[in-house]
PLY file of the C-alpha trace (Angstrom):
ply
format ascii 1.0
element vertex 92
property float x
property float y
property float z
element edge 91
property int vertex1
property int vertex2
end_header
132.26 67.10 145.46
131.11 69.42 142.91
133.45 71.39 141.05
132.32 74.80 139.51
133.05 72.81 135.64
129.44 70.65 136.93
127.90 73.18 137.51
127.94 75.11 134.32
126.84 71.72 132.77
123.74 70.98 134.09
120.48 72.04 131.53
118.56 75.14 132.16
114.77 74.30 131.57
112.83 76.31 130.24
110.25 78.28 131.40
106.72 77.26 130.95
103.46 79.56 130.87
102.78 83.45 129.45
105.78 86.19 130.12
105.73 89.84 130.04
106.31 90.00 126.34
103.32 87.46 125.35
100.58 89.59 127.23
101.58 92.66 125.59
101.89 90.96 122.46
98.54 89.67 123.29
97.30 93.05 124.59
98.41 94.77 120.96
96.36 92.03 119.21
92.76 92.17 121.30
92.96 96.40 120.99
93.88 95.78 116.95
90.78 93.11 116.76
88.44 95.58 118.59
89.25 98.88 115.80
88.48 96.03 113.16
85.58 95.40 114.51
84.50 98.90 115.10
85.80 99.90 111.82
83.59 97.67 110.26
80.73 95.80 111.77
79.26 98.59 113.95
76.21 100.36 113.22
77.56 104.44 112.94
74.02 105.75 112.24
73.05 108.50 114.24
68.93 109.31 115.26
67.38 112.81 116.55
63.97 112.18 118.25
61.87 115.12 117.37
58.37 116.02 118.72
55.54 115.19 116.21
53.79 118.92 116.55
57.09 120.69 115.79
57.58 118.97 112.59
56.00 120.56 108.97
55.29 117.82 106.70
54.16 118.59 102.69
53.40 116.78 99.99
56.27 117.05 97.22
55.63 119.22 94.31
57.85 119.92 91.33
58.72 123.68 91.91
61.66 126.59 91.96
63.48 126.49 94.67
64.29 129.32 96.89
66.75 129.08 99.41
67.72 132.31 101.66
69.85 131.92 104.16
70.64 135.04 106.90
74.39 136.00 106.87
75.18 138.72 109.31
77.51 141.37 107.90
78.63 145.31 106.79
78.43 146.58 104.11
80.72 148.07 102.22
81.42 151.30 99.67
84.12 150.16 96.55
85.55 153.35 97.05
85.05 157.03 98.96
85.42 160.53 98.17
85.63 163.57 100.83
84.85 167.08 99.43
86.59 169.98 101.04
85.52 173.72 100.49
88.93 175.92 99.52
87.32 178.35 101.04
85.34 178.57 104.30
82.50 181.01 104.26
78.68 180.70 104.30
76.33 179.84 100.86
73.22 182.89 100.94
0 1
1 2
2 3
3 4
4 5
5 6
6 7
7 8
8 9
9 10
10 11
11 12
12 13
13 14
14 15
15 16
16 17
17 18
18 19
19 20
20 21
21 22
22 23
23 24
24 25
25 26
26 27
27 28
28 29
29 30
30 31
31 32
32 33
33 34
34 35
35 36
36 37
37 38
38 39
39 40
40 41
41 42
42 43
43 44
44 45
45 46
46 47
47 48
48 49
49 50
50 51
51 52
52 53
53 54
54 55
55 56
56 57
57 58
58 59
59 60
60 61
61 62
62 63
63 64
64 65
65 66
66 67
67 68
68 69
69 70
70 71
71 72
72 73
73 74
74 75
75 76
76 77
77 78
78 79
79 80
80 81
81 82
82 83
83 84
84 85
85 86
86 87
87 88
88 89
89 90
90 91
């Protein structure tokens, strides 16, 4: 007969194999491995495929150099002045 003191004594095994924690753990750790990689070891060059006849190619000479660029805009006065008559009447 088994009294409820045996029961409390017998060994609790332990459980064998991955648990919830380990495959997060293990989750955090591939996603952390992958930015590493990306941070480092990837190629981040970027290309722009142009077509030959739209392209202006010179030889390089040693010149000024102008550079205008367009800026759309007003312009401006620093200050104004209104002129009033004192008196209206007509100039002969």
């Amino acid at each position: 007969m088994d009294t409820p003191v045996e029961k409390m004594d017998r060994p609790i095994e332990k459980k064998k194999g991955l648990k919830k924690k380990h495959i997060g753990y293990i989750a955090i750790g591939i996603i952390i491995l992958v930015l590493f990689y990306m941070a480092f070891f990837t190629d981040r060059t970027s290309t722009y495929k142009v077509e030959k006849d739209k392209l202006i190619i010179e030889t390089v000479i040693f010149d000024q150099f102008n550079d205008y660029i367009t800026v759309p805009g007003t312009v401006e006065p620093i200050s104004t002045i209104f002129l009033d008559a004192q008196e209206g009447g007509r100039v002969e």
